[in-house]
C-alpha positions in Angstrom: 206.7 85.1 43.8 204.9 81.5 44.2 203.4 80.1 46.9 204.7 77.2 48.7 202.8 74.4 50.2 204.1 71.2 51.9 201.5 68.3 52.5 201.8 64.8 53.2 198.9 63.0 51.4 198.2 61.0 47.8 199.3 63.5 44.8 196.6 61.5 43.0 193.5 62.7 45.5 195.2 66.4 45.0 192.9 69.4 43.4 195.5 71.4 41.2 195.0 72.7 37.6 198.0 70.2 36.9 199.6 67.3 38.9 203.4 66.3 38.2 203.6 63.2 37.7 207.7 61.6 38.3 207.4 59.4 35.0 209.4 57.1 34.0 211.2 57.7 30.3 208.9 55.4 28.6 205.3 57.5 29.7 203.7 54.3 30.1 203.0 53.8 33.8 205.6 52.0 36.4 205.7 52.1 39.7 205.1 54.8 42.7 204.1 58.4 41.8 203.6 57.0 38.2 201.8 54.0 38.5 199.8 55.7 41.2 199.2 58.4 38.9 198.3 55.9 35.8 196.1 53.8 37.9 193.7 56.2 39.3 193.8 58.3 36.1 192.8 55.7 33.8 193.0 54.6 30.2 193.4 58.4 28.8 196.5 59.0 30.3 198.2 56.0 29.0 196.3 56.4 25.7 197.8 60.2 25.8 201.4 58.6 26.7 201.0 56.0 24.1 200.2 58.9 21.4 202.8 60.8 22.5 205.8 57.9 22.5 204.3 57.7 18.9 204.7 61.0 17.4 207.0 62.8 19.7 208.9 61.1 21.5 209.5 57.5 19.6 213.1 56.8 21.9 211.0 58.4 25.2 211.4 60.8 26.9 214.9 62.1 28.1 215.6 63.1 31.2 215.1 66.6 32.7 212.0 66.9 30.3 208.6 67.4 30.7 205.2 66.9 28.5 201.8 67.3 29.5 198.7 65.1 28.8 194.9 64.5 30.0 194.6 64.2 33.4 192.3 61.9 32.9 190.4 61.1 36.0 192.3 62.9 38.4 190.7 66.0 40.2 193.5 68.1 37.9 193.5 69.6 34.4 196.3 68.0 33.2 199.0 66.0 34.3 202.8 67.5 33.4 205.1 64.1 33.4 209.1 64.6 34.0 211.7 62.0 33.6 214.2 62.6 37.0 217.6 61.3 37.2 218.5 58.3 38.9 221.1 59.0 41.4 223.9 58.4 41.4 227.8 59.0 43.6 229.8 58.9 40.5 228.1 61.8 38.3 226.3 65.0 39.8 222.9 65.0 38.0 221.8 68.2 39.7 221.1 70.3 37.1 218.8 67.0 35.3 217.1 66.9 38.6 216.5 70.9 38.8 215.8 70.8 34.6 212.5 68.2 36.2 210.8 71.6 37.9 211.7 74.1 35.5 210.3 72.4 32.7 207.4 71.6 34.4 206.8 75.0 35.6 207.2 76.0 32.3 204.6 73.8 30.7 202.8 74.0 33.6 202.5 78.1 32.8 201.9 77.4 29.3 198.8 75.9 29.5 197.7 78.2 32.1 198.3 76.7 35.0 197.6 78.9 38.9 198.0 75.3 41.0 200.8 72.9 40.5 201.2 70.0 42.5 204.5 68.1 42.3 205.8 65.0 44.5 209.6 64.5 45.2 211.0 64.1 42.0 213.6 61.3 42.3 213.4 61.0 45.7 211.7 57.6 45.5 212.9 54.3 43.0 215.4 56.5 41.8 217.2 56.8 45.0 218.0 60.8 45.5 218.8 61.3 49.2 215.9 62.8 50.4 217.2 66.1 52.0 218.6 67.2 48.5 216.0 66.3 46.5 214.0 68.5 48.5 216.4 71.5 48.8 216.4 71.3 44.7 213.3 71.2 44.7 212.5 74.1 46.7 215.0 76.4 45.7 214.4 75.8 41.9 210.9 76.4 42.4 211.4 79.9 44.3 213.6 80.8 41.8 212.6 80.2 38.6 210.2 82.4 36.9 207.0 81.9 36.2 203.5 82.6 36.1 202.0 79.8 38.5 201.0 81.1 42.1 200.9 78.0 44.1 203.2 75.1 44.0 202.0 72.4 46.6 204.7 69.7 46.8 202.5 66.3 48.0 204.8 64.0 49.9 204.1 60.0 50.7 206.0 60.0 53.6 206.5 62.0 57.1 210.2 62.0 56.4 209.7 63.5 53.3 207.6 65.9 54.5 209.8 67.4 57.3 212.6 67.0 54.6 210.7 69.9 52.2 209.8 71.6 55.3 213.6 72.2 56.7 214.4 73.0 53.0 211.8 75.6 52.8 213.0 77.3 56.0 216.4 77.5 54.7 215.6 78.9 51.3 212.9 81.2 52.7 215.7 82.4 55.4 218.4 82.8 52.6 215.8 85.1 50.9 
């Protein structure tokens, strides 16, 4: 079974063989985790986004995905990005927002990944109410299979913190 950390701090001064980066569909940098994530980086993740919007994903990248890239300057290996849904009342994008961690745990595993660290995947811009974007978050990573042993999930703020905190007493009660 993984690991699970909660820390409040910058995703981009995390060491983890990859950081998750909460991308925006095009791959080229935005705002928050993203731009955060681009900034510090530097030029070889975008120029490993730009390749990528080339060849593989020419319309971007849906979401629910993930692909993986340089990590560029960032004390990680690689960086996994994953497109989260934008929330929403009208439609229940649950299963997008839960596809974000399992595909990143999956690529994550593929390229032989032991430390994962992820921030709250639509929790920010994309407006997911904080308490349920942690409780997916926690319960897809303790459930899903894989081969990574730690997940640390690196949150901005003090709310989001205690938020993945209470989730990971319920799950870890549940269980």
């Amino acid at each position: 079974m993984v690991e699970v950390l909660i820390t409040q701090g910058d995703i981009t001064e995390t060491v983890a063989d990859v950081v998750v980066n909460a991308a925006n569909s095009s791959l080229l940098g935005g705002g928050g985790v993203d731009g955060a994530i681009h900034r510090r980086g530097g030029p070889a993740i975008l120029a490993a986004c730009r390749d990528l919007r080339e060849h593989s994903y020419p319309q971007g990248l849906p979401t629910g995905r993930a692909t993986a890239t340089t990590a560029g300057h960032l004390p990680a290996d690689h960086v996994v990005h994953t497109v989260g849904p934008v929330y929403t009342r009208r439609e229940d994008r649950t299963d997008l927002l839960r596809s974000c961690y399992v595909e990143s745990l999956r690529i994550a595993a593929e390229l032989g990944a032991v430390t994962v660290a992820f921030p709250a995947v639509s929790a920010g811009v994309y407006g997911w109410p904080i308490d349920d974007a942690a409780r997916v978050a926690v319960t897809t990573v303790l459930t899903t299979p894989t081969t990574v042993q730690r997940v640390i999930f690196v949150l901005f703020s003090a709310e989001a913190r205690a938020a993945f905190e209470t989730a990971l007493r319920a799950a870890t009660e549940v269980r």
